[in-house]
DSSP file (Angstrom, degrees, kcal/mol; ACC not computed):
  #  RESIDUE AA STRUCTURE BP1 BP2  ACC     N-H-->O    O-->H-N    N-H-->O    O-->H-N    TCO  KAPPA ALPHA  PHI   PSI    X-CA   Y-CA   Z-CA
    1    1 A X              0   0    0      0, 0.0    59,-0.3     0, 0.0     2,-0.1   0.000 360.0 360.0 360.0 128.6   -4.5   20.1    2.5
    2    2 A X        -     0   0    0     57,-0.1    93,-1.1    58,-0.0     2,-0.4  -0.509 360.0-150.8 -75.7 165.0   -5.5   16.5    2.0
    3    3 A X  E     -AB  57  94A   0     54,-1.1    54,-2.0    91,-0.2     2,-0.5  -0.901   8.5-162.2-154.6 121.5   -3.3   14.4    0.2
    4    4 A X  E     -AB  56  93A   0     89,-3.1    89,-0.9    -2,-0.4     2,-0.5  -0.926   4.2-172.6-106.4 139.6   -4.2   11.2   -2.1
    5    5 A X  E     -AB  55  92A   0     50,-6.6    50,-1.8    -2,-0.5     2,-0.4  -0.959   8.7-177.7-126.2 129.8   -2.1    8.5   -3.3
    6    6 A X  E     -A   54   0A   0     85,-3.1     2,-0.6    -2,-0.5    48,-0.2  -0.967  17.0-175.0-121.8 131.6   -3.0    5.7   -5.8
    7    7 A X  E     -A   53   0A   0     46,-1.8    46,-1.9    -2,-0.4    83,-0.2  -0.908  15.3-144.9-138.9 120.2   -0.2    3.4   -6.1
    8    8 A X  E     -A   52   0A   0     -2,-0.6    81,-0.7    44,-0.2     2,-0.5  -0.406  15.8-165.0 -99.0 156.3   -0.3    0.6   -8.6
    9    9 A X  E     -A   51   0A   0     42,-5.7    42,-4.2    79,-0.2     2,-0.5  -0.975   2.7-160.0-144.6 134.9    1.5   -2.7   -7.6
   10   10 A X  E     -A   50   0A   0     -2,-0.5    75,-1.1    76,-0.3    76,-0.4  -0.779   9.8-167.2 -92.2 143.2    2.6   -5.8   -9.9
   11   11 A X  B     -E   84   0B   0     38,-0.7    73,-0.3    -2,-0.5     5,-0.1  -0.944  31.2 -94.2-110.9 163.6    3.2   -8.9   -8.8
   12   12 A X    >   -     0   0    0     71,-4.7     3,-1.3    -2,-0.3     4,-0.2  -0.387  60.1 -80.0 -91.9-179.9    4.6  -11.5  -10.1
   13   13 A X  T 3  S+     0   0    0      1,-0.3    -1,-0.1     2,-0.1    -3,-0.0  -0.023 110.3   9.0 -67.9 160.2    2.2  -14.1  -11.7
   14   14 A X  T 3  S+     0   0    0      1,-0.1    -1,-0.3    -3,-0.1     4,-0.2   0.537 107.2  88.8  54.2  14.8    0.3  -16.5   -9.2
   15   15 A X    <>  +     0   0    0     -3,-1.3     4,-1.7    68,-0.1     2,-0.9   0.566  41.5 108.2-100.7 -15.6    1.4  -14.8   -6.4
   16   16 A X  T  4 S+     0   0    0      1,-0.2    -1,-0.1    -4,-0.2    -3,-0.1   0.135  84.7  53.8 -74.7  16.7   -1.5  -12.2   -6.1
   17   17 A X  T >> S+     0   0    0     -2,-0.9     3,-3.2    -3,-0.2     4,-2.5   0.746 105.9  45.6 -81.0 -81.7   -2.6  -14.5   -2.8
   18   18 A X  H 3> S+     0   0    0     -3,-0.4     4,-2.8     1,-0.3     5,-0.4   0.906 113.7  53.0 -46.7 -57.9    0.4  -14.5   -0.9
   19   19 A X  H 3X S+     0   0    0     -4,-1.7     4,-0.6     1,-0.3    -1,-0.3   0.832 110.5  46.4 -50.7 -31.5    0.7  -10.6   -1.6
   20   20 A X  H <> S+     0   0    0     -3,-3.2     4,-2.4     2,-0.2     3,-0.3   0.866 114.6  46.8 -79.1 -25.3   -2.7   -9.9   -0.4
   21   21 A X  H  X S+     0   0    0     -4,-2.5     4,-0.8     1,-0.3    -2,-0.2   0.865 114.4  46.8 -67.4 -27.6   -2.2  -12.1    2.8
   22   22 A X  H  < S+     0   0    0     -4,-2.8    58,-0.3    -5,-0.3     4,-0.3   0.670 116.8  41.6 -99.7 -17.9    1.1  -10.6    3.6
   23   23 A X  H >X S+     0   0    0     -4,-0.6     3,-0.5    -5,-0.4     4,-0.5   0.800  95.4  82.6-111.1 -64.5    0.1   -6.9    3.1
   24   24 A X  H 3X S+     0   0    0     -4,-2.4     4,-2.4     1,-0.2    -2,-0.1   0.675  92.0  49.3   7.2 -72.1   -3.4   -7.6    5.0
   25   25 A X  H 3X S+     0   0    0     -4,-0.8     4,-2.3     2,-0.2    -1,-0.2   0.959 112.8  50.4 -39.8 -60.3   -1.5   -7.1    8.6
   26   26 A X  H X> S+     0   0    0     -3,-0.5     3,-3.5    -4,-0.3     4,-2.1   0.853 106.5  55.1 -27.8 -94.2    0.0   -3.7    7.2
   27   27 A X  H 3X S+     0   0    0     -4,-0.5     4,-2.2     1,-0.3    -1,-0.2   0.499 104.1  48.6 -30.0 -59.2   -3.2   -2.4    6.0
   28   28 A X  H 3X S+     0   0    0     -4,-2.4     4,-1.4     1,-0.3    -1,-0.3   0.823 110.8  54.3 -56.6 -33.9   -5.2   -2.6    9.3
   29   29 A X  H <X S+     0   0    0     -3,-3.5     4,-0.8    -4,-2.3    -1,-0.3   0.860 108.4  46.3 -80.6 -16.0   -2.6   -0.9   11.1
   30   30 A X  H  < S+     0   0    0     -4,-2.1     3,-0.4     1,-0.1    -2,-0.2   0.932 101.3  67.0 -71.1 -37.0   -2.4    2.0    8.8
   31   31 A X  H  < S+     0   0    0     -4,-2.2    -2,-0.2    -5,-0.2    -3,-0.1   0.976 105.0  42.2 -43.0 -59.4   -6.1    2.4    8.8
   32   32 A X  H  < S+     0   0    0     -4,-1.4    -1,-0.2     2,-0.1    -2,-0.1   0.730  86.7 111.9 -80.1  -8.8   -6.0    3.4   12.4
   33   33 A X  S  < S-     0   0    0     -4,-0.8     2,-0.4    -3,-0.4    33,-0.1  -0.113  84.7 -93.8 -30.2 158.7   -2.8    5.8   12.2
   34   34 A X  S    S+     0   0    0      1,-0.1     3,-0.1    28,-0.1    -1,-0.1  -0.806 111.9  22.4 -33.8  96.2   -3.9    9.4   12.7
   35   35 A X  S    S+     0   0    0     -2,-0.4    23,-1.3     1,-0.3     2,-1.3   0.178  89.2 129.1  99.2 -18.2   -4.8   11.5    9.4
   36   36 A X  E     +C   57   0A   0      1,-0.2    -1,-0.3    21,-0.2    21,-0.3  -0.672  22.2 156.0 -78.2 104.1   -5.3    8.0    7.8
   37   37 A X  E     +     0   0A   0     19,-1.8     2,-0.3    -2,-1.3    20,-0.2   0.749  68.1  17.8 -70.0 -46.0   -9.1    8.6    6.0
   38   38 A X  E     +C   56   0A   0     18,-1.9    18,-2.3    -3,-0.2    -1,-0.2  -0.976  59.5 146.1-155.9 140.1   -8.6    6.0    3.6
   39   39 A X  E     +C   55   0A   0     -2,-0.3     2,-0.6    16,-0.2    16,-0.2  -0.548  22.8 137.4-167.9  87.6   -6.5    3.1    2.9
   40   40 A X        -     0   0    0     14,-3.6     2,-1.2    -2,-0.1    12,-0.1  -0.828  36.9-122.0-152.4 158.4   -7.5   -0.1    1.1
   41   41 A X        +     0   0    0     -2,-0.6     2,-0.3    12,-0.2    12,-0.2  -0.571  21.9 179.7 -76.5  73.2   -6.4   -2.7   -1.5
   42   42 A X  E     -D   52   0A   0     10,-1.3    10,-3.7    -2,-1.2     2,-0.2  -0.642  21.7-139.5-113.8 163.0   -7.9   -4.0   -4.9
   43   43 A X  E     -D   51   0A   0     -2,-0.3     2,-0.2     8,-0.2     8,-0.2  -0.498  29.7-108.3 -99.2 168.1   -7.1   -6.2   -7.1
   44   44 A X        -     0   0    0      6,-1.2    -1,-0.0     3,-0.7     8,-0.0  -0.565  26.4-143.7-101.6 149.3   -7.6   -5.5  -11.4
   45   45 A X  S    S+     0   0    0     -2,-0.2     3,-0.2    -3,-0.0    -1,-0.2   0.775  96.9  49.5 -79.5 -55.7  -10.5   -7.8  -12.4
   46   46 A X  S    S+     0   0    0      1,-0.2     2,-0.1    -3,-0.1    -1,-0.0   0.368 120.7  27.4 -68.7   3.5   -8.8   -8.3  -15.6
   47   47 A X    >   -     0   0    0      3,-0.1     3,-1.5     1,-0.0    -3,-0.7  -0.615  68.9-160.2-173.9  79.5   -5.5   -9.1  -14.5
   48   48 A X  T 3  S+     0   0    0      1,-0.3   -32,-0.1    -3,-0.2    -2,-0.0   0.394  91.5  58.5 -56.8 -13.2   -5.0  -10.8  -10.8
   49   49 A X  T 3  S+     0   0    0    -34,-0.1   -38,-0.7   -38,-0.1    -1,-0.3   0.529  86.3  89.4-102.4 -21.9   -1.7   -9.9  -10.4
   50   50 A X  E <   -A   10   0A   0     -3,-1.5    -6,-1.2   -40,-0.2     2,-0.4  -0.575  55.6-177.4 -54.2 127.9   -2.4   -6.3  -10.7
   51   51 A X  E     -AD   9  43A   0    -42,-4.2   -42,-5.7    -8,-0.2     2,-0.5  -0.990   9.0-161.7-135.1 155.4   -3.3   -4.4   -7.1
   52   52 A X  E     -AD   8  42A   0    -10,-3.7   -10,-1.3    -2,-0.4     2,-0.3  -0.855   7.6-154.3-119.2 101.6   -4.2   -0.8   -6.9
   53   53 A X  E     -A    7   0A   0    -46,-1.9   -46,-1.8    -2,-0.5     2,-0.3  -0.713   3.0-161.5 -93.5 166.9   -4.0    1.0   -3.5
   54   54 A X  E     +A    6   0A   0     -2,-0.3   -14,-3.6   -48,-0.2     2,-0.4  -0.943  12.9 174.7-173.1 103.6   -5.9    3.9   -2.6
   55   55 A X  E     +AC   5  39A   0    -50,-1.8   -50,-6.6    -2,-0.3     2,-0.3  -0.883   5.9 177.4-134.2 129.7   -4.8    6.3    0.3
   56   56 A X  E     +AC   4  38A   0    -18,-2.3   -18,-1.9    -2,-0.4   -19,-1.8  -0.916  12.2 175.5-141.4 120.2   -6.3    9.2    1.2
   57   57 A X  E     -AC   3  36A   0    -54,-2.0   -54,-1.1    -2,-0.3   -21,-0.2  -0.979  43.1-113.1-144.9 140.5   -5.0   11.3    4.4
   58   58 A X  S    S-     0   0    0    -23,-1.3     2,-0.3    -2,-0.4    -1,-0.1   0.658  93.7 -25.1 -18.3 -56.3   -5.6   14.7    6.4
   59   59 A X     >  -     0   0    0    -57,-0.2     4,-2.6   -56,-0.1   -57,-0.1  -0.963  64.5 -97.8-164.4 163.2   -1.9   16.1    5.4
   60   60 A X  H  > S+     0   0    0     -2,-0.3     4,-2.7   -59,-0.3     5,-0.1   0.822 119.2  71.9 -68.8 -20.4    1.4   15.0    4.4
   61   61 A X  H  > S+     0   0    0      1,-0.2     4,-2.0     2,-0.2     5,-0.2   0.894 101.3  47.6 -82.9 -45.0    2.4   15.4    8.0
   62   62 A X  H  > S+     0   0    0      2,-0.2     4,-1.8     1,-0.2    -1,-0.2   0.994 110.9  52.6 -44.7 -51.9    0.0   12.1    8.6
   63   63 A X  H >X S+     0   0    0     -4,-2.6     3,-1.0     2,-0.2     4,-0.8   0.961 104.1  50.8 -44.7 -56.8    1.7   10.6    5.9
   64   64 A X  H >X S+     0   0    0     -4,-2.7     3,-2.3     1,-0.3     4,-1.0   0.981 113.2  54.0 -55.7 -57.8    5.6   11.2    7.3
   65   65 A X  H 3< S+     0   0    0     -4,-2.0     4,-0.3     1,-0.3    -1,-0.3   0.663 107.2  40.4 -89.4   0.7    4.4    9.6   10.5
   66   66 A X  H <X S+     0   0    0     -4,-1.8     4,-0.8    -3,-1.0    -1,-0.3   0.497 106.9  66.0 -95.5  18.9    3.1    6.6    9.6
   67   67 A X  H X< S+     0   0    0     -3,-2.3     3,-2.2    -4,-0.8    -2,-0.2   0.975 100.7  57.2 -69.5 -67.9    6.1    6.3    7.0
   68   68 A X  T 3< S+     0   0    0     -4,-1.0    -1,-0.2     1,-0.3    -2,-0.1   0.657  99.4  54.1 -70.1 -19.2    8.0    6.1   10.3
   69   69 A X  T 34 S+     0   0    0     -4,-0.3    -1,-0.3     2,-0.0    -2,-0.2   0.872  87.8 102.0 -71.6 -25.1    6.0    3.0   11.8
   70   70 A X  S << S-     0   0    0     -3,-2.2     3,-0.1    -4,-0.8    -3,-0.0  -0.393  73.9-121.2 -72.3 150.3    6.7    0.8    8.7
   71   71 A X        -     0   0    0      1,-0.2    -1,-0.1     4,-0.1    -2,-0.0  -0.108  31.0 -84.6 -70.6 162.7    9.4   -1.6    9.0
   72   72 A X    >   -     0   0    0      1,-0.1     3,-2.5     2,-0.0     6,-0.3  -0.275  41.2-113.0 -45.4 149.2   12.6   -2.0    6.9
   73   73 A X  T 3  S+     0   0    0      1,-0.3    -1,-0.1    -3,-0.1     3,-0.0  -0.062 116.6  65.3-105.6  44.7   12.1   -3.9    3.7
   74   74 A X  T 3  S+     0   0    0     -2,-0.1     2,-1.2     0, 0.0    -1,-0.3   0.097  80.1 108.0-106.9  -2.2   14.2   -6.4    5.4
   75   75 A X  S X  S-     0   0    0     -3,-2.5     3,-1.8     1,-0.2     4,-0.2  -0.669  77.4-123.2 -96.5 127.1   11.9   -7.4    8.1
   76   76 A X  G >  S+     0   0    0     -2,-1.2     3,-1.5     1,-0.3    -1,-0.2   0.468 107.3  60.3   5.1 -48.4   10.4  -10.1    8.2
   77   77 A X  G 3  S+     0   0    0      1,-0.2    -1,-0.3     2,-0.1     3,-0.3   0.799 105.8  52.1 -63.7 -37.3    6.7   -8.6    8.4
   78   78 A X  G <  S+     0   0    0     -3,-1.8    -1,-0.2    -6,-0.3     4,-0.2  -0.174  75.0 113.9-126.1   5.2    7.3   -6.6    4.7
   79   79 A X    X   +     0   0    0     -3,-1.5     3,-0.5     1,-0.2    -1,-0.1   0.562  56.4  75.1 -98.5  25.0    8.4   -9.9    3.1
   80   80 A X  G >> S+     0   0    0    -58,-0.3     3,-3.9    -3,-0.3     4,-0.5   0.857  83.6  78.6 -65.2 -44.1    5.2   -9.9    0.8
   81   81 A X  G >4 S+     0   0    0      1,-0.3     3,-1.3   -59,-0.2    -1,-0.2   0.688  74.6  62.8 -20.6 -59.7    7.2   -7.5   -0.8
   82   82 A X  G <4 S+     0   0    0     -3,-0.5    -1,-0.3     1,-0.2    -2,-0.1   0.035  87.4  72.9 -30.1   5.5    9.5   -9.6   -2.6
   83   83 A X  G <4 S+     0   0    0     -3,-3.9   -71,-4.7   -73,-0.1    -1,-0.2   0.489  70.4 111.5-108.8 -20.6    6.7  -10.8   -4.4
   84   84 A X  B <<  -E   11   0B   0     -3,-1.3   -73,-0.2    -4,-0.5     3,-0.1  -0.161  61.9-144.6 -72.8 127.6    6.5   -7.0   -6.5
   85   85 A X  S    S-     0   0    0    -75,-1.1     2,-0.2     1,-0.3   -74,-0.1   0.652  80.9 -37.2 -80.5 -13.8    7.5   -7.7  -10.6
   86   86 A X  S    S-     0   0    0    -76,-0.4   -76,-0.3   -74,-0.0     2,-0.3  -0.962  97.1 -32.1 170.4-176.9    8.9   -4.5  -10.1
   87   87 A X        -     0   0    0     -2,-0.2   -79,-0.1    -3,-0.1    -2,-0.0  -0.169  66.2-114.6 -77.6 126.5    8.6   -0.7   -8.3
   88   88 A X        -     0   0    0     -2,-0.3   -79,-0.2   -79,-0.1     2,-0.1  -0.298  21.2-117.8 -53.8 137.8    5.2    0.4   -8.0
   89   89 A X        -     0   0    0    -81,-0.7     2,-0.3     1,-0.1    -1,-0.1  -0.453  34.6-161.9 -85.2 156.5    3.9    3.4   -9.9
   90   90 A X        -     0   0    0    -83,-0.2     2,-0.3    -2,-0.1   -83,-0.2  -0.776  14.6-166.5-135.5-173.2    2.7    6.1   -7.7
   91   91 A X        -     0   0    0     -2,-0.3   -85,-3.1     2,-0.0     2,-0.2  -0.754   8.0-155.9-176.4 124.6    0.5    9.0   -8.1
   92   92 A X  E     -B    5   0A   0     -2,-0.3     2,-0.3   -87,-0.2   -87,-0.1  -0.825  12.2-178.9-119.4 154.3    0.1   12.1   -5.6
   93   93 A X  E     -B    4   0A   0    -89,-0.9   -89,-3.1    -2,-0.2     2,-0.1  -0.975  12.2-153.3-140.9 132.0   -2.8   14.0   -5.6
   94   94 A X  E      B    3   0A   0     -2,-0.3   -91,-0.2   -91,-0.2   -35,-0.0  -0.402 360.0 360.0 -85.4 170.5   -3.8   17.4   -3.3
   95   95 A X              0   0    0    -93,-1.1   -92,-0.1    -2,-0.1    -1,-0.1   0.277 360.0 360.0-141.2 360.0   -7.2   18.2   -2.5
């Protein structure tokens, strides 16, 4: 069963650069994961520090294994992260 995610992400104000630059790397290597069908990044027109992701993949078993390629959210690569006003809302969806 395919699996959807939209998962909204704050940032904190003026930062909505840095966050997209630092996330950027991430994204192209999730695209080519296995199961990954869709996986890309916008920003709110109204509101620039708002981003909305939008993941769509084969099964949850796709999911769990590219879970396992992302780094700790101590490494160095992930430290757009800090940049988040707070935890990101998430939203699962079957298909």
């Amino acid at each position: 069963m395919a699996v959807v995610q939209v998962i909204t992400f704050r940032v904190q104000p003026g930062t909505g650069n840095e966050f997209v630059t630092g996330f950027s790397p991430i994204i192209e290597q999730v695209k080519k994961e296995p199961g990954c069908e869709r996986y890309e990044l916008f920003c709110a027109v109204a509101d620039s520090d708002t981003f909305v992701m939008l993941e769509r993949w084969a099964d949850q078993a796709a999911i769990d294994s590219a879970l396992k390629l992302f780094p700790g959210k101590d490494h160095p690569s992930v430290a757009f992260l800090k940049l988040l006003a707070g935890p990101p809302a998430r939203e699962r969806f079957e298909i």
